[in-house]
C-alpha positions in Angstrom: 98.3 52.6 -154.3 96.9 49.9 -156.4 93.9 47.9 -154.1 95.3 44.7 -155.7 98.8 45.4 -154.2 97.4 46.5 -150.7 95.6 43.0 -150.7 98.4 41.5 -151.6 100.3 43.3 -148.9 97.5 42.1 -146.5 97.5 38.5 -147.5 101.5 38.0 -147.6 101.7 40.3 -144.2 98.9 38.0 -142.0 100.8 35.0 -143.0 104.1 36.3 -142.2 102.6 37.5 -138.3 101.3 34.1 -138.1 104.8 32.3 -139.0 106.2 34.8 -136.5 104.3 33.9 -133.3 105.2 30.1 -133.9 109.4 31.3 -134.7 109.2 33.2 -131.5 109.4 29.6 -129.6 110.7 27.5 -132.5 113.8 25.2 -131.0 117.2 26.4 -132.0 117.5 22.5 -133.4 114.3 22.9 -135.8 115.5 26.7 -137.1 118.9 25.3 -138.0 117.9 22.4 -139.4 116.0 24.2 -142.0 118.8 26.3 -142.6 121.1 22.6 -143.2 118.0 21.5 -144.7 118.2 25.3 -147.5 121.9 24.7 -147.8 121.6 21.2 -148.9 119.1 22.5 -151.7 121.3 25.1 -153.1 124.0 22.6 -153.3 121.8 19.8 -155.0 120.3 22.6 -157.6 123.3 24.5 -158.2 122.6 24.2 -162.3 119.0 25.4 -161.5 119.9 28.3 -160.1 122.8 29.4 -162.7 120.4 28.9 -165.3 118.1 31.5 -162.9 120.5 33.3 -162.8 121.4 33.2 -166.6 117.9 34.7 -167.3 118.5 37.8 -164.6 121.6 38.5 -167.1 120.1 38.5 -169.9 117.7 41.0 -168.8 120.3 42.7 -166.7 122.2 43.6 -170.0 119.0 44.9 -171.7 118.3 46.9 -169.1 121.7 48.5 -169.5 122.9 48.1 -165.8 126.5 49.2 -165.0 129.3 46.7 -164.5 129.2 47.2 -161.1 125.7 46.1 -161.0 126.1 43.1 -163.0 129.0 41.9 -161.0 126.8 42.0 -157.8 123.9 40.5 -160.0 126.3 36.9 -161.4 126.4 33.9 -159.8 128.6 31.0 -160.3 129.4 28.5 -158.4 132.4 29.9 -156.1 129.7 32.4 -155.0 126.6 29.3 -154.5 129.7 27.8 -152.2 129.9 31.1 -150.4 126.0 31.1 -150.4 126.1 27.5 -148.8 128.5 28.2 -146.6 126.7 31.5 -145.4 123.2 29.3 -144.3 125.6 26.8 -142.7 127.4 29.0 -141.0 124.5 30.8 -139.4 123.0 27.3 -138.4 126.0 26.8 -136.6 125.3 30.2 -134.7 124.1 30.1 -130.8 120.7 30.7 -130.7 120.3 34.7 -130.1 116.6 34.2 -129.1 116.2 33.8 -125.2 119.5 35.1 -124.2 119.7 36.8 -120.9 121.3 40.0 -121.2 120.5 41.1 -118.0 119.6 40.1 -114.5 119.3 41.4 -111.2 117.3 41.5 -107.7 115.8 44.2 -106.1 115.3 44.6 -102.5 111.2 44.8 -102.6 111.8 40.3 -103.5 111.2 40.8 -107.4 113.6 39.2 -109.6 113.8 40.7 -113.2 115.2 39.6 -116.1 115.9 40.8 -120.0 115.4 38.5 -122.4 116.3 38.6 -125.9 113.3 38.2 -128.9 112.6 38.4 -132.2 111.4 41.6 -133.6 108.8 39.9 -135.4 108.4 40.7 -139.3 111.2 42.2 -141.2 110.8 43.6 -144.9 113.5 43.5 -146.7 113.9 45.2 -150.2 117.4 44.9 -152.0 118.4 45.1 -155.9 120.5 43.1 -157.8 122.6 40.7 -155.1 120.5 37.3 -154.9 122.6 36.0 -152.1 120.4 38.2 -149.8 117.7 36.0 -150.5 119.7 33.9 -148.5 121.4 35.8 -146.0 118.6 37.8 -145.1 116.2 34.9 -144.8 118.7 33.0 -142.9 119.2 35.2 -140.2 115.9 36.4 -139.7 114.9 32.5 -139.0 118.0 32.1 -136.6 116.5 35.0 -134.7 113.1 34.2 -134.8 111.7 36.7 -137.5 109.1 35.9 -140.5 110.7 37.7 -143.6 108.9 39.3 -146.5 111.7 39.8 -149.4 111.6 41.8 -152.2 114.2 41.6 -154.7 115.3 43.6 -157.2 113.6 43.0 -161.0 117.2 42.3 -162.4 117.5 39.2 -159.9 113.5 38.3 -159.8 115.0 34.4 -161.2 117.6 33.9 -159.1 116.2 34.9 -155.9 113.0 32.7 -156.5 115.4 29.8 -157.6 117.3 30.5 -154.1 113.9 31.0 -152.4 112.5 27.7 -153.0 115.6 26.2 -151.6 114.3 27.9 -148.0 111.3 27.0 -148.5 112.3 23.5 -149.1 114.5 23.6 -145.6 111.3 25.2 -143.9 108.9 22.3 -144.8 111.4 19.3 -144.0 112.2 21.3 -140.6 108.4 20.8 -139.7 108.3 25.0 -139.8 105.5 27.2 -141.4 106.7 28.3 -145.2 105.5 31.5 -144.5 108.6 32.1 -142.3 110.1 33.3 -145.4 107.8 34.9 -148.6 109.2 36.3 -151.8 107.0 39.3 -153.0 105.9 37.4 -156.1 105.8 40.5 -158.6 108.2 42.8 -159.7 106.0 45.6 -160.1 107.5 48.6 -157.7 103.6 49.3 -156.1 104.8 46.3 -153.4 107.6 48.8 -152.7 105.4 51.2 -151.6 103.6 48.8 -150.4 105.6 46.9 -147.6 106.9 51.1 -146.8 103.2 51.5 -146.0 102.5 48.2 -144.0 102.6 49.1 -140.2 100.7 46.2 -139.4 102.7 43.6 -140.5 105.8 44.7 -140.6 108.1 45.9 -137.8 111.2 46.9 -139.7 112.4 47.2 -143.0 115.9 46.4 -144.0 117.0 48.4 -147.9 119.8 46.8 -149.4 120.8 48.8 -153.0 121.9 51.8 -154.1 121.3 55.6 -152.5 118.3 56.1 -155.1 116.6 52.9 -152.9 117.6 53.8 -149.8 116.9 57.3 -150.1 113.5 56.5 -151.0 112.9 53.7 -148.2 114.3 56.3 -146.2 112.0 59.6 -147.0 109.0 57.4 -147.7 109.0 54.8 -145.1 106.3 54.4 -142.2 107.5 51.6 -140.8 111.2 51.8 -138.9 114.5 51.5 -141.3 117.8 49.7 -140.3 119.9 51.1 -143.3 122.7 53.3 -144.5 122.5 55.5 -147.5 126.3 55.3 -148.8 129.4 54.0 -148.1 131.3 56.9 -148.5 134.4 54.8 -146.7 138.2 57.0 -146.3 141.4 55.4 -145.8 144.2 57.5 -144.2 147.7 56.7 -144.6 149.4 58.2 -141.5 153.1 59.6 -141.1 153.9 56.5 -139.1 152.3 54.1 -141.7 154.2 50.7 -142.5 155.0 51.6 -146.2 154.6 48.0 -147.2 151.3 47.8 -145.2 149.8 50.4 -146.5 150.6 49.5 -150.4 148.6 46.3 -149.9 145.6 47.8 -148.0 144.7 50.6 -149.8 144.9 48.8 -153.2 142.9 45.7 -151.9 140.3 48.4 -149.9 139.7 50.2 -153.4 139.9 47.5 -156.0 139.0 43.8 -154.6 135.6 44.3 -155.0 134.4 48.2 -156.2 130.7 47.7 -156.2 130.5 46.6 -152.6 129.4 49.3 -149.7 132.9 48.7 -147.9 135.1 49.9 -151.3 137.0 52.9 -150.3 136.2 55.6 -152.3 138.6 58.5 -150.6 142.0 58.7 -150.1 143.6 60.7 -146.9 147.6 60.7 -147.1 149.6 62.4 -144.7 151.9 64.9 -146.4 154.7 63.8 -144.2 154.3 60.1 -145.2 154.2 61.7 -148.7 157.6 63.2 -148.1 159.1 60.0 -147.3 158.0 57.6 -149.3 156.6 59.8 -152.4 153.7 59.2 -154.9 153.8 54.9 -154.3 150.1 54.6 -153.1 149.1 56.7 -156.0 150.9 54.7 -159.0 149.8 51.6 -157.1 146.4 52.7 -157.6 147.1 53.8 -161.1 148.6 50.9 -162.3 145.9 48.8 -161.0 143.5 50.7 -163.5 141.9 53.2 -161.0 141.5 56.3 -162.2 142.8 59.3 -159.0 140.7 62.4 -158.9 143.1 64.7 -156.4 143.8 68.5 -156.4 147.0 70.2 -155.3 150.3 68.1 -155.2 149.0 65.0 -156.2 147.6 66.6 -159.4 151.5 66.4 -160.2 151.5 62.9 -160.3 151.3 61.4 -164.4 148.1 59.7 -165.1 146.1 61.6 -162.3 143.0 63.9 -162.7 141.4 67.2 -161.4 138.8 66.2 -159.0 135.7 68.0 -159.6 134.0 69.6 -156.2 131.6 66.6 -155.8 134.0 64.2 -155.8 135.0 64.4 -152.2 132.3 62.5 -150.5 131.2 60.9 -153.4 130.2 56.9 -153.5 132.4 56.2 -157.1 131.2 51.7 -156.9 133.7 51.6 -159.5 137.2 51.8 -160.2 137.8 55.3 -159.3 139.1 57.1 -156.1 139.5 60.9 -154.2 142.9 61.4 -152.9 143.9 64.4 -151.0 146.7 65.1 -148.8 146.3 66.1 -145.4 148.2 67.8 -142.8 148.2 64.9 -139.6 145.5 63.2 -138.2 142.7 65.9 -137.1 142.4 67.0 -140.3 141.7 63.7 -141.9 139.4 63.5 -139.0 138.0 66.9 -139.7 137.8 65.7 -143.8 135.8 62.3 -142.9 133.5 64.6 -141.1 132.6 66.8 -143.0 132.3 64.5 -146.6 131.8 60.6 -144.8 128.5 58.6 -144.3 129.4 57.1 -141.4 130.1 53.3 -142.7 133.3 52.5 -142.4 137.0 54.4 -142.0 140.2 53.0 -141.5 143.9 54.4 -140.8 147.4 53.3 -141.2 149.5 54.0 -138.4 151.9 51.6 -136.4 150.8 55.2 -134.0 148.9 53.7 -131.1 148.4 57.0 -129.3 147.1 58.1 -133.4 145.0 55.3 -133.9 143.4 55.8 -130.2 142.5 59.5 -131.3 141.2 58.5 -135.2 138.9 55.7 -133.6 138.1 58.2 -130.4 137.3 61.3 -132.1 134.9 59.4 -135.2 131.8 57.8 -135.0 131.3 55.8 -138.1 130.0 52.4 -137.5 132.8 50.9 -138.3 136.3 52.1 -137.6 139.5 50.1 -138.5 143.0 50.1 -138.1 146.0 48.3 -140.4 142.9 46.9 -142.3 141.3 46.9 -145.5 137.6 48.8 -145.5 136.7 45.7 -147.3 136.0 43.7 -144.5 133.4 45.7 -143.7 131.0 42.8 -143.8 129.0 40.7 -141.3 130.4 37.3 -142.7 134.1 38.2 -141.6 132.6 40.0 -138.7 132.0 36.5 -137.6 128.1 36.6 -138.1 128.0 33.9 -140.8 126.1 36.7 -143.0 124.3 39.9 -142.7 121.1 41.6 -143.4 122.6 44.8 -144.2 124.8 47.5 -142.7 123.4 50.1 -140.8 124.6 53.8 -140.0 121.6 54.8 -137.8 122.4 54.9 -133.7 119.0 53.3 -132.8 118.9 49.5 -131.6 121.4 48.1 -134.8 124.8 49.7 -135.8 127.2 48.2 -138.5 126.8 44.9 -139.6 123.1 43.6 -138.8 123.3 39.8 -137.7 121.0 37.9 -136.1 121.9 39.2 -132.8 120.9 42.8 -134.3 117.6 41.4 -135.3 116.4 41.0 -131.7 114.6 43.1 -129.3 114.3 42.2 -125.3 111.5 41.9 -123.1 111.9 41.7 -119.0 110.5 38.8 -116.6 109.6 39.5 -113.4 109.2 37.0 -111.0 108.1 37.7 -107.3 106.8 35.7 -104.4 103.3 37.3 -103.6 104.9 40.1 -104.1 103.1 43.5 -103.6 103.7 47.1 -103.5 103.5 49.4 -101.0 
């Protein structure tokens, strides 16, 4: 690695361990006024940041990105509202710092504790979506963290735009502006290394596509909170609601097909098949998705022969698996063996089925009667996430500001000795 870059690293990472000892006891009234404070900002430069943003286009489209890419890359000004509405919802939050989680006695007079903390400094590198900028640097204030962000090349404008409206918050707040640093260079060495930088940083948080998080994930020194796809499966269920199931499976696959929680496969019960016939299929296909299926379905007009890979294959565009299966433990058995663990959902009005489907998987997210879209820490109720992670080790699913804290225990005794 480049020495400049490793300086770099060293420079932005001391400032960022410094901000995070002074978050650890910030008041929950300081962090969310800066967060009021960042919202207000975004608001008053709205123009500012769509002309950003305008720039990022422009050099999106030269750079050929997909469709999919450039919708998660514009910004107008329904999605600054959502922005705004994402740092004033997380102000809102209860503070997650200084929670007890547990408490007990023991019979030796000591009184312990667990206290929730910060983690300290979290690293997060994410392409194309500016709106992390915000999200992720609004949690990690709500839960006491320093951040280090570094956005993709294609949104270098708009997250700096976005950034400065943080840092504006931070400074009227009375809080260190190093609370929140945008890597300012889009040269990929600071990838490598923020991977590399096990003294500053105590986790790193990829938000992109597999070719990211696949090299976060091999490469990495420092801990990851990620997921590499969103290989998400709906399965319509012999006892589906008909009606039901039209709307969620063509708002799961086509509301938004570059997002994580799009649903790229298609289980269908060949008993619900039977009785209500090829409708979730011609939905699909009259909504412009293209079916890749084998077997019966292949009968269907306007379908196509699904190659090998496409089972268990992350489409981020207007295409979808479909396979029909025979009950419930095969779907199960089929999400097994192709999923990634993000999100799944069935139809079924089948309590003692949906009890077994959300039993018997262990995706982070399991739903039931729902679109796979929700799959999201905003309508979790978290005001915003960070990212979604697949892992099993401290975060799972939607990573809010609760997710970014660790514990510590107090113990408090009398004179207390032991024996």
């Amino acid at each position: 690695m480049d020495g400049q870059f490793a300086d770099l690293m060293a420079e932005i990472g001391a400032k960022a361990r410094a901000a995070a000892a002074e978050l650890a006891f910030a008041s929950s009234e300081r962090k969310s006024a800066a967060l009021v404070s960042a919202a207000a900002a975004v608001r008053d430069r709205e123009q500012e940041i769509l002309d950003a943003n305008c720039l990022d286009l422009d050099y999106g489209r030269d750079k050929g990105l997909s469709p999919a890419m450039m919708d998660r890359l514009k910004l107008d000004s329904h999605r600054l509202r959502g922005i705004v509405d994402g740092l004033l919802a997380v102000a809102a939050q209860k503070d997650p710092v200084g929670r007890v989680l547990a408490e007990w006695d023991r019979p030796n007079g000591l009184h312990i504790q667990r206290i929730a903390t910060p983690l300290g400094v979290v690293g997060v590198i994410y392409e194309s979506r500016p709106n992390v900028t915000a999200d992720a640097g609004a949690l990690c204030l709500q839960s006491g963290n320093a951040v280090i962000l570094r956005g993709g090349s294609e949104s270098f404008h708009s997250s700096e735009a976005i950034h400065e409206c943080l840092q504006q918050g931070l400074r009227e707040a009375g809080l260190p502006e190093a609370a929140i640093q945008l890597v300012p260079t889009r040269d990929r060495e600071m990838v490598t290394a923020m991977l590399r930088a096990t003294d500053y940083i105590d986790v790193i948080v990829p938000r992109g596509g597999k070719g990211l998080v696949g090299l976060v994930q091999r490469e990495a020194r420092v801990p990851v909170f990620a997921h590499l796809e969103g290989i998400c499966h709906v399965y319509a269920d012999k006892d589906a609601d008909l009606e039901k199931a039209r709307r969620v499976v063509l708002n799961a696959k086509t509301r938004r097909t570059g997002i994580c929680g799009s649903a790229e496969c298609l289980l269908i019960d060949w008993r619900f098949y039977t009785q209500h016939g090829p409708v979730l299929i011609e939905d699909l296909l009259k909504a412009g998705v293209e079916v890749r299926t084998e077997g019966e379905l292949l009968k269907i007009p306007g379908t196509v022969k699904a190659a090998p890979d496409d089972f268990g294959r992350e489409f981020l565009d207007m295409i979808i698996a479909a396979k029909l299966v025979d009950g419930v433990d095969e779907a199960i058995a089929h999400i097994r063996k192709y999923g990634s663990q993000h999100t799944e959902a069935i139809l079924t009005e089948n309590d003692a089925t949906a009890a077994r489907f959300f039993e018997r998987l262990d995706s982070a997210i399991l739903m039931r009667n729902a679109s796979t879209q929700f799959a999201d820490g905003g309508e979790f109720g978290m005001g915003a996430e960070i990212g979604i992670a697949t892992g099993k080790l401290h975060a799972r699913g939607p990573v809010g500001a609760e997710q970014l804290c660790s514990f510590k225990y107090l113990v408090t005794g009398n004179g207390t000795i032991r024996s």
